[in-house]
C-alpha positions in Angstrom: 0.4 12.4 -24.9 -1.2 8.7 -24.3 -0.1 6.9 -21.4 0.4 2.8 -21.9 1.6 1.2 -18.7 3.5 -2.4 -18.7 2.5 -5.6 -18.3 3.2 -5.7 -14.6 0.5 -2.8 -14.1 -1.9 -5.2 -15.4 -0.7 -8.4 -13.8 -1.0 -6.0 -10.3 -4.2 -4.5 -11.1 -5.7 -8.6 -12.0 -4.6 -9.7 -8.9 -6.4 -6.6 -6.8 -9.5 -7.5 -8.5 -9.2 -10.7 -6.9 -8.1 -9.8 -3.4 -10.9 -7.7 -3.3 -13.6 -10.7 -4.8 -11.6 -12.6 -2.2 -12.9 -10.2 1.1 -16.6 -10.1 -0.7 -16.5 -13.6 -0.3 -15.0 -13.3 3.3 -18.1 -10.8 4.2 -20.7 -12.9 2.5 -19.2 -15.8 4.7 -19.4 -13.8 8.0 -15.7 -13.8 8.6 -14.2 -12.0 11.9 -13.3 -8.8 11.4 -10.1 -9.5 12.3 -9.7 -11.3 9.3 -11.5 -8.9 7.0 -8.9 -6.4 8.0 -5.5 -8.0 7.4 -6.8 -9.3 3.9 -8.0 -5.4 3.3 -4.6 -4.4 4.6 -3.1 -6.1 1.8 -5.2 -4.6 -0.9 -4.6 -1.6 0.1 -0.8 -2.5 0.1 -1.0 -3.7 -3.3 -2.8 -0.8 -4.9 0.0 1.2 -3.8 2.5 -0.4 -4.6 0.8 -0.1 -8.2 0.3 3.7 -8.0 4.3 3.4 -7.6 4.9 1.6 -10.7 2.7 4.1 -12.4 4.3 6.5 -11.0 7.8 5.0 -11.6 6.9 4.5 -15.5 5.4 8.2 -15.6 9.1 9.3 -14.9 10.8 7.0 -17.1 8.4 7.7 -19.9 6.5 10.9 -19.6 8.2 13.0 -17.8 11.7 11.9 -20.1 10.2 12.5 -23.3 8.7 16.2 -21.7 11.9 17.4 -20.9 13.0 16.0 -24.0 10.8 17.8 -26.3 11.6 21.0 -24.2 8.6 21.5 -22.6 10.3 21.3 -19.2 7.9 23.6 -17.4 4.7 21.9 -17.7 6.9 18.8 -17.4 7.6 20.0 -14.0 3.3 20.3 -13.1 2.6 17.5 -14.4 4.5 15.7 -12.4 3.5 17.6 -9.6 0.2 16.8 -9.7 1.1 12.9 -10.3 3.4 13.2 -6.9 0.5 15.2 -5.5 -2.3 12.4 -6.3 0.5 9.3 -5.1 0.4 11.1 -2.1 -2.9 11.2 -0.9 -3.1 7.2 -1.2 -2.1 6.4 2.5 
């Protein structure tokens, strides 16, 4: 089964890519570590609050339409493995 994720996932991920340009920019200007830190802080936020959508839209979608179909079982791993991965971001 293909996964498409909503437009929020997108608008999240855009504005990653540009916190991160944003702490380039900071290095290249020699900014205090300090500084580097609390910006990288909130990246680090933001992706996982991401992962969470994902994950969020994996159980409204996916994992419905698994048990749905009656393949509850490998439903079941699936989702596993998705709570398994979420886990590991902090």
């Amino acid at each position: 089964m293909s996964c498409s994720h909503s437009a929020e996932v997108d608008r999240r991920l855009a504005r990653i890519e540009g916190q991160v340009k944003g702490v380039r920019e900071m290095v290249a200007q020699g900014r205090q570590c300090e500084e580097l830190l609390t910006q990288l802080s909130a990246v680090s936020s933001a992706v996982t609050q991401t992962a969470r959508v994902i994950l969020t839209e994996h159980l409204t979608h996916t994992v419905a339409h698994g048990i749905e179909e009656g393949s509850s079982e490998q439903t079941i791993e699936d989702l596993k493995r998705a709570i398994d991965q979420f886990a590991k971001l902090k």
